[in-house]
C-alpha positions as protocol buffer text, in pm:
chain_id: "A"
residue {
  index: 1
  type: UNK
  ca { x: -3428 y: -16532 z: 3638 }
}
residue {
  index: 2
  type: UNK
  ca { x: -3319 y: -16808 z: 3435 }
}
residue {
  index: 3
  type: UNK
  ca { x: -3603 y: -17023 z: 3491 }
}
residue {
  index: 4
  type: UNK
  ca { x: -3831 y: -16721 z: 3430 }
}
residue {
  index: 5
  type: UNK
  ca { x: -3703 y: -16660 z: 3064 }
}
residue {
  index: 6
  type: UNK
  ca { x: -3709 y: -17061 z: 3002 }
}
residue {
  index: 7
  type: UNK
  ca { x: -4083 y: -17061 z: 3075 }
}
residue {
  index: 8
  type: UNK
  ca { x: -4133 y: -16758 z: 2838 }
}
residue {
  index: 9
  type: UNK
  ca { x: -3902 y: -16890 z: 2571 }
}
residue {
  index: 10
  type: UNK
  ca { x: -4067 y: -17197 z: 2570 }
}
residue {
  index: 11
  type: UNK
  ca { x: -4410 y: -17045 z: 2547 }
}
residue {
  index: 12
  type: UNK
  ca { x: -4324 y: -16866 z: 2281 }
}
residue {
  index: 13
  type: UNK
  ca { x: -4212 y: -17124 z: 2096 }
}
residue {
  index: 14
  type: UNK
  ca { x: -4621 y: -17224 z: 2078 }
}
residue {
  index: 15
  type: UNK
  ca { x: -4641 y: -16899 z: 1925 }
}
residue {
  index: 16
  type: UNK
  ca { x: -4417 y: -16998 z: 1605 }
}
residue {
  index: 17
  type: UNK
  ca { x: -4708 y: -17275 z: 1539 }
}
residue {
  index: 18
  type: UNK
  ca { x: -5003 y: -17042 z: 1585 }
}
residue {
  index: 19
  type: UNK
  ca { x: -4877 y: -16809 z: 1314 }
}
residue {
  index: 20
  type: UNK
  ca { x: -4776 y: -17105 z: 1090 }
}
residue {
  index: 21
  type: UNK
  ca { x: -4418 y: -17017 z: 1077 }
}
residue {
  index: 22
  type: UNK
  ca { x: -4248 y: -17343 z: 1141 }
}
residue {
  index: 23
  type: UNK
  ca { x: -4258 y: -17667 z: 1013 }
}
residue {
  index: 24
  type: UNK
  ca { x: -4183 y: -18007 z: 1203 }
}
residue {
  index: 25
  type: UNK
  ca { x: -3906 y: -17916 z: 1478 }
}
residue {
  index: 26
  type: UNK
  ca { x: -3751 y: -17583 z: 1227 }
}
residue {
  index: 27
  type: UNK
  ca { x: -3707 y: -17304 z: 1434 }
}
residue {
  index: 28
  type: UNK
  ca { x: -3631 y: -17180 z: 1731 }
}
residue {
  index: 29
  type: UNK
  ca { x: -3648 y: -16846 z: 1963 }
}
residue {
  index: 30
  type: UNK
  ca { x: -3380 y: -16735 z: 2243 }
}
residue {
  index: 31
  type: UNK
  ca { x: -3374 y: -16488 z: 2516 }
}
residue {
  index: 32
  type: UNK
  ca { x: -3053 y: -16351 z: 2656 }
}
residue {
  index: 33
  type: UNK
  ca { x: -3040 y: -16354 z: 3050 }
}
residue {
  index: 34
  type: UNK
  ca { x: -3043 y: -16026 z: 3209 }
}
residue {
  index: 35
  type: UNK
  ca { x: -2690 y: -15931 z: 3360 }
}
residue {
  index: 36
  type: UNK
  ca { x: -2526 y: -16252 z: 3216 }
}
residue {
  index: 37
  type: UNK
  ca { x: -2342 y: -16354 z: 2965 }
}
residue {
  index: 38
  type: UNK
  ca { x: -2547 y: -16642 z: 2879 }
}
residue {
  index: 39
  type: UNK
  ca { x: -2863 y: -16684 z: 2677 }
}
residue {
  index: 40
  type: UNK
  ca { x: -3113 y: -17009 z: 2656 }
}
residue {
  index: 41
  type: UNK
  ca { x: -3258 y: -17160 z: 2367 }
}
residue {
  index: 42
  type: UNK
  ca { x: -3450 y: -17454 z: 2203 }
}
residue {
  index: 43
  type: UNK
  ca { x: -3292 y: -17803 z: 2153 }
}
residue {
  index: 44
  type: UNK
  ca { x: -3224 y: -17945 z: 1860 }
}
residue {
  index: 45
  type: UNK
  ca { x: -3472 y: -18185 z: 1706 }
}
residue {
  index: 46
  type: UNK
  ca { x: -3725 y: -18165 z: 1968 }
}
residue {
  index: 47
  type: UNK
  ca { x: -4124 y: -18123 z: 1882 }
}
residue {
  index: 48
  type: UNK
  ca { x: -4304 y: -17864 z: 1972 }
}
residue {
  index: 49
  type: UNK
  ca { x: -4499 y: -18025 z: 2171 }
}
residue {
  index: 50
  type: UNK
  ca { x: -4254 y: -18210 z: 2349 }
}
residue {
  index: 51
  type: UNK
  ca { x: -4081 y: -17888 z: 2457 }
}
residue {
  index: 52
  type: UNK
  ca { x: -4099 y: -17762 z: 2839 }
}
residue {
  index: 53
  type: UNK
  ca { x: -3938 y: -17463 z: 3062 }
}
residue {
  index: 54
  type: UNK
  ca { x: -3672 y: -17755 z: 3162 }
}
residue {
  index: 55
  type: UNK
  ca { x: -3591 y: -17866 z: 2792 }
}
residue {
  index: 56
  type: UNK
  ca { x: -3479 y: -17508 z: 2669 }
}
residue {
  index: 57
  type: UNK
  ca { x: -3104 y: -17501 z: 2764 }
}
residue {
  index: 58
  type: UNK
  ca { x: -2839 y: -17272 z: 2879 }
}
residue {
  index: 59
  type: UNK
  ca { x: -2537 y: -17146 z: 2704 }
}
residue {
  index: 60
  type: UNK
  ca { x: -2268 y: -16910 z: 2710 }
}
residue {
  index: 61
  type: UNK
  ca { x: -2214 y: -16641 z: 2445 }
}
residue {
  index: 62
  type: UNK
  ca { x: -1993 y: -16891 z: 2259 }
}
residue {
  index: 63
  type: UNK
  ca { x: -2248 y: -17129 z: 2227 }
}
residue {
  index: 64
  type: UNK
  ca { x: -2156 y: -17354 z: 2440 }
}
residue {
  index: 65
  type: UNK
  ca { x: -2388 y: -17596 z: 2653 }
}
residue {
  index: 66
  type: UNK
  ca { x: -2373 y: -17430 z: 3053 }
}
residue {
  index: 67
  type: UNK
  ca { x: -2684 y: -17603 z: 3151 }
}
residue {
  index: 68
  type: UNK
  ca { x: -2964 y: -17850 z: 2999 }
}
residue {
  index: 69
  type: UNK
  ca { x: -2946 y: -18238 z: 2953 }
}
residue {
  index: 70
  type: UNK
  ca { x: -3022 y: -18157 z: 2523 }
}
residue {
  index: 71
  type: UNK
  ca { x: -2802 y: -18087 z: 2269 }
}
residue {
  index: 72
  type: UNK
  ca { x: -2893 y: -17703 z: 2182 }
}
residue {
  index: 73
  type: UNK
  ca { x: -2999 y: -17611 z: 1832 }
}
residue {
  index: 74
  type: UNK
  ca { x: -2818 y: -17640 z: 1530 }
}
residue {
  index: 75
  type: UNK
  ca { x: -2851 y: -17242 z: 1482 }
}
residue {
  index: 76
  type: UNK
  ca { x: -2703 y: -17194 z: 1831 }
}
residue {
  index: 77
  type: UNK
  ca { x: -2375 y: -17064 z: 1718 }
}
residue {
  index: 78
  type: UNK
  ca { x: -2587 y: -16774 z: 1485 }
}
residue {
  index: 79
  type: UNK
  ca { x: -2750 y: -16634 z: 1807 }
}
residue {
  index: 80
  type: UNK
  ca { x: -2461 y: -16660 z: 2020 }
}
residue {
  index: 81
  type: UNK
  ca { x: -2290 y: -16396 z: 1733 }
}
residue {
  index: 82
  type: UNK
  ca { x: -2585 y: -16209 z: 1762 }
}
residue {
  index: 83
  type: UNK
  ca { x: -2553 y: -16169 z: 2080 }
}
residue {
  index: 84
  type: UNK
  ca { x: -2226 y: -16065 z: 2121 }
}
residue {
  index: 85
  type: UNK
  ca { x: -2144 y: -15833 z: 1869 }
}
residue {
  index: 86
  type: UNK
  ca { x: -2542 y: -15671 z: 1924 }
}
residue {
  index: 87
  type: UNK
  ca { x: -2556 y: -15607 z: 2335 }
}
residue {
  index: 88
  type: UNK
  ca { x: -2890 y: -15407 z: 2275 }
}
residue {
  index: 89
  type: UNK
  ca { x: -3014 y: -15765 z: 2146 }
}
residue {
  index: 90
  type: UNK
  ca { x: -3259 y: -15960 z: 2392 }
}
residue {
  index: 91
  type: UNK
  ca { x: -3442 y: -16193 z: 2183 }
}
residue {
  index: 92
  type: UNK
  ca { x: -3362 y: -16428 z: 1844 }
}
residue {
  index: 93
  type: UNK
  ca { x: -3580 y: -16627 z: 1604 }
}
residue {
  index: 94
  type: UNK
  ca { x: -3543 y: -16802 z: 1380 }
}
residue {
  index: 95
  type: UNK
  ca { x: -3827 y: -16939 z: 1099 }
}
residue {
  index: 96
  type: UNK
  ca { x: -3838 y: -17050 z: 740 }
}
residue {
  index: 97
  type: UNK
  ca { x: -4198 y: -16906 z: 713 }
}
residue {
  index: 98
  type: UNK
  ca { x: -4331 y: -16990 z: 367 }
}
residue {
  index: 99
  type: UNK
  ca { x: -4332 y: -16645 z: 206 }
}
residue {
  index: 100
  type: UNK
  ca { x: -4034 y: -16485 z: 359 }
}
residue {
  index: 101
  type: UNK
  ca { x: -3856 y: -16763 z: 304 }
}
residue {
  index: 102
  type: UNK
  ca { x: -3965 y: -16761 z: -82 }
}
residue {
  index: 103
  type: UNK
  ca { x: -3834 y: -16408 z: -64 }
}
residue {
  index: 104
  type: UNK
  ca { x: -3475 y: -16531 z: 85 }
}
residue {
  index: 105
  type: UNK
  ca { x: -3479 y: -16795 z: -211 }
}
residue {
  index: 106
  type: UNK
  ca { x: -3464 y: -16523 z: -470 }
}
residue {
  index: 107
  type: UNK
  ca { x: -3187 y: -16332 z: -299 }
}
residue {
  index: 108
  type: UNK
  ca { x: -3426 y: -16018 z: -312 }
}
residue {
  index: 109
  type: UNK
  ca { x: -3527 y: -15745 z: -12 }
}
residue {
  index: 110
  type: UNK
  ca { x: -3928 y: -15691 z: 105 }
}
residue {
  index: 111
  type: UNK
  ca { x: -3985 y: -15345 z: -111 }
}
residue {
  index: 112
  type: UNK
  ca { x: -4115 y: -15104 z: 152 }
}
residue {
  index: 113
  type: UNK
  ca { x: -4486 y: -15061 z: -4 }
}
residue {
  index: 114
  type: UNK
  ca { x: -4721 y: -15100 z: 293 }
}
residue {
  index: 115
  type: UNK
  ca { x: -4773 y: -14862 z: 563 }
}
residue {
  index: 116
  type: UNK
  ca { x: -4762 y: -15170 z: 783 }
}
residue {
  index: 117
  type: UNK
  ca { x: -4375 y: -15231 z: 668 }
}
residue {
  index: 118
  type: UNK
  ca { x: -4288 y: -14847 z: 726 }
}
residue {
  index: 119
  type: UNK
  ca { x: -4414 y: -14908 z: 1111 }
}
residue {
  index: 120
  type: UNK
  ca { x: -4253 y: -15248 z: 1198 }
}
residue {
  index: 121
  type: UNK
  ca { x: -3969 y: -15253 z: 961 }
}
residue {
  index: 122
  type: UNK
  ca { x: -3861 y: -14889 z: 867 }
}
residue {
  index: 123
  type: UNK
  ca { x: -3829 y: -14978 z: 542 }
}
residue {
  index: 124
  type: UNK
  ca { x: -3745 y: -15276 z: 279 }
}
residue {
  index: 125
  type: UNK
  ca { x: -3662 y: -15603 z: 473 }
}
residue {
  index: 126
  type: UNK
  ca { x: -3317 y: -15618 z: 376 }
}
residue {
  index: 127
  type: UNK
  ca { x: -3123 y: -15987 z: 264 }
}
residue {
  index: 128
  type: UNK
  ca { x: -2835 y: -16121 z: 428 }
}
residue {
  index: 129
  type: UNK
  ca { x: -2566 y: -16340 z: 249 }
}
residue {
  index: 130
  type: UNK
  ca { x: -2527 y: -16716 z: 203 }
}
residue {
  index: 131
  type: UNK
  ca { x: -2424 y: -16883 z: 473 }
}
residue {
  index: 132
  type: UNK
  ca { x: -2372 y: -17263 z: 614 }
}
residue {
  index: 133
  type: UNK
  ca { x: -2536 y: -17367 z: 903 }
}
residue {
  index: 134
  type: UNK
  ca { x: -2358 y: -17465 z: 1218 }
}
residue {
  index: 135
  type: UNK
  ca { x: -2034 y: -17175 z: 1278 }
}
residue {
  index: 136
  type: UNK
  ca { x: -2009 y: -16807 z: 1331 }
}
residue {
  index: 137
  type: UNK
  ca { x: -2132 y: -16716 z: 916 }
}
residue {
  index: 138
  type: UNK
  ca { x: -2501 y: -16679 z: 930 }
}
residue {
  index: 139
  type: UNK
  ca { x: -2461 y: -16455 z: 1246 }
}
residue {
  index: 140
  type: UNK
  ca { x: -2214 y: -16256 z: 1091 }
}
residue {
  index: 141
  type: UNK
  ca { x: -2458 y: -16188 z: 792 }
}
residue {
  index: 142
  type: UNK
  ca { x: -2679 y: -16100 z: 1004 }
}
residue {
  index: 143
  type: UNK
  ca { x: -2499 y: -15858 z: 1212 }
}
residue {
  index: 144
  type: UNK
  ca { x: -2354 y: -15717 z: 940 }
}
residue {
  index: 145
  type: UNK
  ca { x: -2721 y: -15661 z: 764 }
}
residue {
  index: 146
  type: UNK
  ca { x: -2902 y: -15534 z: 1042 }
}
residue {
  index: 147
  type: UNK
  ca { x: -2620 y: -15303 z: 1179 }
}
residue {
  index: 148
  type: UNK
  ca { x: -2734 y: -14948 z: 1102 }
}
residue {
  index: 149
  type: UNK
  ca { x: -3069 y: -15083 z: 987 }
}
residue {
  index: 150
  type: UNK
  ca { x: -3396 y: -15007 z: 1142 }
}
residue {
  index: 151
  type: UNK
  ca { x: -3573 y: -15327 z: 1036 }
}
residue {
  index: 152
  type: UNK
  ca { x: -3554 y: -15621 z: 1288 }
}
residue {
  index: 153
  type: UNK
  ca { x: -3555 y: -15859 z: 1031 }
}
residue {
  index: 154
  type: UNK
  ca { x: -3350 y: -16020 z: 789 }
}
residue {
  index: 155
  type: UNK
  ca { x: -3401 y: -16258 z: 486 }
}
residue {
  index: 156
  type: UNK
  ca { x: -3105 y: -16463 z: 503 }
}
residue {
  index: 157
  type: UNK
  ca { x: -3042 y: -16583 z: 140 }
}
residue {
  index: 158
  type: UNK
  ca { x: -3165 y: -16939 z: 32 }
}
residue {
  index: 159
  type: UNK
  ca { x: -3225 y: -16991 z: 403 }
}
residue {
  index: 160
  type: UNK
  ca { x: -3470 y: -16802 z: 590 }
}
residue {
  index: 161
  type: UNK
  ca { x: -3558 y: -16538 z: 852 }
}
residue {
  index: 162
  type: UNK
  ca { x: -3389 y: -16455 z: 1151 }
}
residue {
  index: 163
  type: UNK
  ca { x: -3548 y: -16139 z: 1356 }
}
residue {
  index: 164
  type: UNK
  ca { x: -3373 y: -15968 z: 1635 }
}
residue {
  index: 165
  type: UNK
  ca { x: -3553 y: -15736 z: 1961 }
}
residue {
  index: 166
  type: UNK
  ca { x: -3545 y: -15622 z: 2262 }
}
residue {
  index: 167
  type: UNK
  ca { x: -3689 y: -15910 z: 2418 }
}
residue {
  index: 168
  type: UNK
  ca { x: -3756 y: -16249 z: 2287 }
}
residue {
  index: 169
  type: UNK
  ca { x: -4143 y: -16115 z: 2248 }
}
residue {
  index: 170
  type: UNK
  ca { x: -4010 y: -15857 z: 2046 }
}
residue {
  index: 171
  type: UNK
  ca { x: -3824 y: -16086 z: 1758 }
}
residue {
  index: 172
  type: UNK
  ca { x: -4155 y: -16307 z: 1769 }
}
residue {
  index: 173
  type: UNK
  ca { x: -4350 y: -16054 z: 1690 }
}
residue {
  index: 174
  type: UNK
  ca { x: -4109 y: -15891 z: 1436 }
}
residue {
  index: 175
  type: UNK
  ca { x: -4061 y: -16252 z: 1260 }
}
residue {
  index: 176
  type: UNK
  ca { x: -4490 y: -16294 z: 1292 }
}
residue {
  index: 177
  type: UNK
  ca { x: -4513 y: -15939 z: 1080 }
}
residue {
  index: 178
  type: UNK
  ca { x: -4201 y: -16016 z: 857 }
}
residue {
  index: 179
  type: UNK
  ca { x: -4452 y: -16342 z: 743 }
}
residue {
  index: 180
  type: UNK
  ca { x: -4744 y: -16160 z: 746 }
}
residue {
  index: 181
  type: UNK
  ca { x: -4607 y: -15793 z: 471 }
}
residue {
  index: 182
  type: UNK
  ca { x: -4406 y: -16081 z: 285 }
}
residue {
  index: 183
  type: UNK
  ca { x: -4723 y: -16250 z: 161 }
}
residue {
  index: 184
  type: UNK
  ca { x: -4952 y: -15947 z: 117 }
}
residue {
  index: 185
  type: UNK
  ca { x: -4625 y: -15827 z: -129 }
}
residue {
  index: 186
  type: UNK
  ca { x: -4628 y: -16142 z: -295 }
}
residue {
  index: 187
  type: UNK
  ca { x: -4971 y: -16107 z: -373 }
}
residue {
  index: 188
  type: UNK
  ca { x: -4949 y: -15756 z: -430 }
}
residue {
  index: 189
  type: UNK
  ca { x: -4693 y: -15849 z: -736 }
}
residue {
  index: 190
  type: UNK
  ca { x: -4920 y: -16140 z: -852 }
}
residue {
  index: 191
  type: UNK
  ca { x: -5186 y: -15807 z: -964 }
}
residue {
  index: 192
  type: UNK
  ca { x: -4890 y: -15564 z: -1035 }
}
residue {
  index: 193
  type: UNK
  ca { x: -4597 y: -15327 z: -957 }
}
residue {
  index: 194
  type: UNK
  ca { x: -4616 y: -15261 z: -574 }
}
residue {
  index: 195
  type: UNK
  ca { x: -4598 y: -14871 z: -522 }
}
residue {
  index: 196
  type: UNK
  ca { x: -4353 y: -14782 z: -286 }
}
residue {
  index: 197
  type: UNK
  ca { x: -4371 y: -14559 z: 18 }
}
residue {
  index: 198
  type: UNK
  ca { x: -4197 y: -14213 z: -22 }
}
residue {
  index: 199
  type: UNK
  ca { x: -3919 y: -14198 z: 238 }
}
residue {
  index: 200
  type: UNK
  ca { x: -4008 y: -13895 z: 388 }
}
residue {
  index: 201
  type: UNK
  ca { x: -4362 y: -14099 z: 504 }
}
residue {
  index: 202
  type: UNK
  ca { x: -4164 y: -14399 z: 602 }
}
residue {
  index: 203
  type: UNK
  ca { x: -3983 y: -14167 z: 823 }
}
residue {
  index: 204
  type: UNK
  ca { x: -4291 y: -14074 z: 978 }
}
residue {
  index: 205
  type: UNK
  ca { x: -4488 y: -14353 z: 990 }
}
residue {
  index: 206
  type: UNK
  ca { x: -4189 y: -14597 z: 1148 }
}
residue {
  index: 207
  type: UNK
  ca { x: -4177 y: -14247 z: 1410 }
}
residue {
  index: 208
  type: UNK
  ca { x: -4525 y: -14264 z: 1487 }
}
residue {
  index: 209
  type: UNK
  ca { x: -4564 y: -14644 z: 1516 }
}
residue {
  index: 210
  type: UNK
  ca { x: -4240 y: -14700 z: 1792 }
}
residue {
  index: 211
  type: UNK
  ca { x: -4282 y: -14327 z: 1977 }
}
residue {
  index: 212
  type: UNK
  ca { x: -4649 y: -14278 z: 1958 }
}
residue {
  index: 213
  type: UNK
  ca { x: -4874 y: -14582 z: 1908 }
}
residue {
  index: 214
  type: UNK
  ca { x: -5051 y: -14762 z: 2133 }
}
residue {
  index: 215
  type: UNK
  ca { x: -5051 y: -14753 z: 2549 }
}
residue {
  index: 216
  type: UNK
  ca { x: -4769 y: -14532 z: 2674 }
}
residue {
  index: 217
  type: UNK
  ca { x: -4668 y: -14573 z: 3011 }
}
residue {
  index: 218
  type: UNK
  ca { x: -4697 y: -14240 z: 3255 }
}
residue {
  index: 219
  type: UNK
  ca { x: -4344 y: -14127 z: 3452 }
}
């Protein structure tokens, strides 16, 4: 199992440079490990292209090393919060995507004004506090953002984005649309006011999108 979820953590990692998310070796993705309390991640300081399934590491939920030859990332103590205080939480990344990121750096939420936001997100893409990097604080602002929050994403103030799922697919692809509705509202602004999304239709709309769309498996 643990070699299974290294292999997809580290393929997703490719993902991160597809979508133009990360520069140089910023960023990373982890995947908690079914049944245990341990979760794997990327290592600090290492290309993308360098990485491999053998390179991601092991740690416990305190963020400490288990298994792996590589120091783990610098954000390693962030996910291991996440993941204990969030036990519906399978998947972390982390990004400093150009235009969320210019979001984070004015301290100011994604305004829910696409239909696209109302699906994914469930609303505004909140912002999480200030915090150092390297102890429990930027996982604490982010479980105490996203708890009772639909959206799977936060804008962690003069920092960056850190998305949350199900499974580590699921926080990719929650940190690839964060990216994609911050830049089409950045633009949007550029022309003009955004109009925002009554609630009642965000309601809807984030109802349709996670109950309804796309192929639903028969039981």
């Amino acid at each position: 199992m643990i070699e299974e979820l290294r292999e997809t953590v580290c393929r997703l990692h490719a993902e991160l440079v597809r979508y133009n998310l990360v520069a140089w070796t910023a960023g990373n993705v982890s995947g908690r490990v079914p049944g245990e309390d341990l979760f794997v991640i990327k290592p600090s300081g290492v290309s993308y292209d360098d990485l491999t399934p053998e390179s991601i590491v092991v740690c416990d939920l305190d963020g400490n090393l288990v298994e792996g030859s590589l120091a783990p990332s610098s954000d390693t103590a962030a996910h291991a919060y996440v993941y204990r205080h969030m036990p519906e939480v399978n998947g972390v990344v982390h990004t400093h995507s150009t235009y969320a990121s210019a979001w984070a750096a004015r301290g100011e939420a994604i305004p829910c004004v696409l239909t696209a936001m109302a699906d994914e997100f469930g609303g505004d893409i909140p912002v999480g506090p200030f915090a150092l990097i390297g102890g429990d604080d930027i996982g604490k602002g982010i479980v105490e953002t996203l708890t009772g929050h639909r959206s799977p994403a936060v804008l962690m103030r003069n920092h960056g984005v850190f998305t949350i799922g199900e499974s580590p697919k699921a926080a990719v692809k929650a940190a690839v649309m964060c990216e994609d509705v911050a830049r089409t509202v950045h633009v949007s602004r550029q022309l003009g006011e955004p109009v925002p999304i009554a609630r009642d239709d965000v309601d809807s709309l984030y109802d349709r999108y996670q109950n309804v769309y796309g192929q639903r498996s028969h039981r």
